[in-house]
C-alpha positions in Angstrom: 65.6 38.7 -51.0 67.2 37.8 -48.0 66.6 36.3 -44.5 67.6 35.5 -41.3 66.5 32.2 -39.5 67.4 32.1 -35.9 67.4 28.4 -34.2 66.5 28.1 -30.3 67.2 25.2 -28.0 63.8 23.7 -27.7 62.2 24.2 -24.7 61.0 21.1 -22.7 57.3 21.2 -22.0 56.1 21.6 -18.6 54.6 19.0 -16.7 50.5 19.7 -16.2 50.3 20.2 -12.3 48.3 17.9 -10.4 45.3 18.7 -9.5 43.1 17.4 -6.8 39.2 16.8 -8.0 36.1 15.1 -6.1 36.4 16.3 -2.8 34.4 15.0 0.1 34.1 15.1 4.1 33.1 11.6 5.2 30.7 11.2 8.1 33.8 10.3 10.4 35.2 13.6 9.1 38.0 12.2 7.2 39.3 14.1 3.7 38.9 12.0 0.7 39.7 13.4 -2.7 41.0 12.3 -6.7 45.0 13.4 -7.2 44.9 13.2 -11.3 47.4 14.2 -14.0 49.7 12.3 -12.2 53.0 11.1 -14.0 53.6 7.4 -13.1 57.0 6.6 -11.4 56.9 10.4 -10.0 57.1 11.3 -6.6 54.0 13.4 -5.2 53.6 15.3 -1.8 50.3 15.7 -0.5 50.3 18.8 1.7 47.8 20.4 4.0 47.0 24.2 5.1 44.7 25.9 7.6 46.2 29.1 6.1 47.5 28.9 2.7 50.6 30.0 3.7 52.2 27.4 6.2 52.1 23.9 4.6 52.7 20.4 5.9 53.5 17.5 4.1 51.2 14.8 5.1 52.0 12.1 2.6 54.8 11.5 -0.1 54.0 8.6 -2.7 55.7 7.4 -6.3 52.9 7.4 -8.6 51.5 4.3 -9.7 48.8 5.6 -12.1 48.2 9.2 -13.6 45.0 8.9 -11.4 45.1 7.9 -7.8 42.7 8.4 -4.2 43.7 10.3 -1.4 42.3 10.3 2.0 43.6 12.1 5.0 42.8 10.2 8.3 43.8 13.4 10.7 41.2 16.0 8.9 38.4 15.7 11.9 40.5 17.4 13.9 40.9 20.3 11.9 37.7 22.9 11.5 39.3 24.3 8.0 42.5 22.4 6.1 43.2 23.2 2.7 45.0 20.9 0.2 47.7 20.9 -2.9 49.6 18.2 -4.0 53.6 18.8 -5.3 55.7 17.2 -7.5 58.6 16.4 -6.8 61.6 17.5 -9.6 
């Protein structure tokens, strides 16, 4: 019997995206939320929508923890704003 065994470079894994959990509208109308899977010592852009398509960057921090709070002081004046946050390579 014979074989062949082929070797790959191994592929780094990728990073688990951050996600952005317990969401909530305080009475003032301020955005609060949870940014977790955060890598600490990574830098993180907190973005904002009314559209999905057109995003602005509303905050940029280096991680501290994987888990940190969020709130956005400018969401009252916004009826609808959507929100991802982006690592930074």
């Amino acid at each position: 019997m014979t074989g062949t065994i082929v070797v790959k470079p191994a592929t780094p894994p990728q990073p688990v995206p951050a996600t952005l959990i317990d969401p909530l509208v305080l009475l003032d109308g301020r955005f609060q939320c949870t940014v977790s899977n955060l890598v600490p010592g990574k830098t993180y852009i907190v973005e904002a929508s009314t559209n999905l398509m057109n995003w602005t960057a509303i905050s940029t921090n280096v991680a501290a923890s994987s888990v940190e709070s969020y709130v956005d002081d400018g969401a009252a004046a916004f009826r609808r704003r959507c929100y991802r946050s982006v690592h930074l390579p």
